[in-house]
C-alpha positions, 0 to 999 in steps of 0.5 A: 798558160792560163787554166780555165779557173783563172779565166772564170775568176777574169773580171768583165767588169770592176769598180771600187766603191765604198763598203757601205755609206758613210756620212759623219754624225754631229755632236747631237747624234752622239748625244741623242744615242748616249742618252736613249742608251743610258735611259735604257740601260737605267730601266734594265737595272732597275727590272733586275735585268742586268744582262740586257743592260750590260748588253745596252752598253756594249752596244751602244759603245760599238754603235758610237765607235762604228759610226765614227769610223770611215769606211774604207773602198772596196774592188767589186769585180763581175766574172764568169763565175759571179760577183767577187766583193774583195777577196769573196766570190759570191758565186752566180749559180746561188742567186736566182735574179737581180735588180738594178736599184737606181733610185735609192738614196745612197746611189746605184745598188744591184740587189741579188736574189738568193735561190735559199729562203734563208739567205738575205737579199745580197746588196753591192754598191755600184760606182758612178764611174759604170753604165749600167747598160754595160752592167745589166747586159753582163749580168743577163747572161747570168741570172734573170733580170726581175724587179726587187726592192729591199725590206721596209725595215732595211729601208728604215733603217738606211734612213735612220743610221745613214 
């Protein structure tokens, strides 16, 4: 017998696509970042600020090592109770509206927005394999639709590192 929880957590839809965009840096970006950061750090030592220098390495070194690094496919599934990213439920009930984003540079993205001034605008990947007909009229049923756009910055930055 089937309980009520299992039927809300049943997908109504479900895709995998990747954790987030993935492109390989060539040698000149890592040569580019070790030289900024190293100027960086030089210019901290040298004001006798030697926690924010350290803090520079520590940083560039994760940054150099997560770009490296391919990233690895997720399950997104659309249920009765909301969007599930993996093994996290991220419940419908604490996002007033989405969007479906597809024009932006890294394909189809839905952006969901939180009911909590606090909270970040929430960004799931959609796969190519999807009608987004079929995605919007699922998540009608949950949440408004009301156009929204990512953060200038977030746009920025997507440029910059992606």
């Amino acid at each position: 017998m089937i309980s009520q929880n299992q039927m809300e957590l049943e997908p109504i839809l479900e895709w995998q696509s990747p954790e987030h965009p993935f492109e390989r840096k060539s040698k000149d970006w890592y040569w580019g970042l070790g030289i900024i950061s190293l100027g960086i750090t030089v210019l901290a030592f040298y004001f006798s600020s030697y926690l924010f220098g350290i803090f520079i390495v520590i940083a560039a070194i994760t940054l150099g090592f997560l770009s490296y690094k391919d990233t690895r496919a997720v399950t997104i599934r659309v249920a009765h109770q909301g969007i599930i990213l993996g093994k996290r439920l991220y419940p419908f009930k604490i996002y007033r509206s989405f969007w479906i984003d597809d024009e932006h540079m890294h394909g189809v993205r839905i952006l969901l927005h939180p009911t909590s001034p606090y909270m970040p605008l929430m960004i799931v990947p959609v796969s190519d394999e999807i009608d987004l007909n079929d995605l919007q009229e699922v998540l009608l049923e949950f949440l408004e639709e009301e156009y929204m756009q990512e953060s200038i910055i977030h746009k920025w930055l997507d440029k910059a590192l992606g």
